[in-house]
N, C-alpha and C positions, 0 to 999 in steps of 0.2 A: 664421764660421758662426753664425745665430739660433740662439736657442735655442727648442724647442717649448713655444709656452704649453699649461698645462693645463686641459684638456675641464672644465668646471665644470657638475656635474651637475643638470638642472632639474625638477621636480615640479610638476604643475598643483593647487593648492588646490582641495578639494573645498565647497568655501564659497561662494567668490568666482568660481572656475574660470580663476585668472591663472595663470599658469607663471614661476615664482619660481624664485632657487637654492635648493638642497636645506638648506642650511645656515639657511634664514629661517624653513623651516618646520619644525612639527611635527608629527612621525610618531606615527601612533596606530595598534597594533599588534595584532591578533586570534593570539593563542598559539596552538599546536597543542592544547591543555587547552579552548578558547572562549574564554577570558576576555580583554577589552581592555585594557588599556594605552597611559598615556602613553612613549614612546622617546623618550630624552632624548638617546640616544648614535645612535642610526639605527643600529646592530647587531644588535637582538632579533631572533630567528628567529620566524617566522612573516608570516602577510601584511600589508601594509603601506598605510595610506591618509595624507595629507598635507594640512595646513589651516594656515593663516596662527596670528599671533602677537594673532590677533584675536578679540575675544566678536563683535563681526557676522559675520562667517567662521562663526562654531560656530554661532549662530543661524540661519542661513542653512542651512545644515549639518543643523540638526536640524530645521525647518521639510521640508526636502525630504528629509529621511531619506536622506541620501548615503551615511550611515555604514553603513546599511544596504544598501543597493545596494551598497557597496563588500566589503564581508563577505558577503553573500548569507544571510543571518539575522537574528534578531528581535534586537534591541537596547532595553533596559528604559530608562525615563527617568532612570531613580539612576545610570546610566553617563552618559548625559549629563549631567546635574547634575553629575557628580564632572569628567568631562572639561574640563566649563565651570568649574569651578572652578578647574584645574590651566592654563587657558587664562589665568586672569585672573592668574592669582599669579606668570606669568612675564611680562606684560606691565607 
């Protein structure tokens, strides 16, 4: 008897717009408080948007204001700057 392979879950980057596994990307999180965050664990409660391990992905990202559309609220440039920062330090 096979054994059943496991459903590997996929997120489409809000950057680039590819659908990648969940595991490549990262999750940037709007808290139930407002405030954003990087998820490092894909656990945090609250809602959840997905971008590559990329500064063009986040440029991209913030040129179209995704992050915003994704959250349905105003998002200041020192959240990006800080995102884009935390994009770079894990690549």
């Amino acid at each position: 008897m096979q054994q059943k392979q496991k459903k590997i879950p996929m997120r489409t980057c809000i950057g680039c717009g590819e659908t990648k596994p969940k595991k490549e990307l990262v999750r940037v999180v709007r808290e139930p408080d407002g405030s954003l965050c990087i998820d490092l664990t894909g656990k945090k409660n609250g809602r959840g948007a997905y971008i590559c391990h990329d500064t063009e992905c986040m440029k991209k990202a913030r040129k179209g204001r995704r992050l915003e559309k994704s959250f349905s609220m105003q998002i200041p440039d020192e959240v990006y700057d800080e995102l884009m920062r935390g994009i770079a330090a894990d690549e």
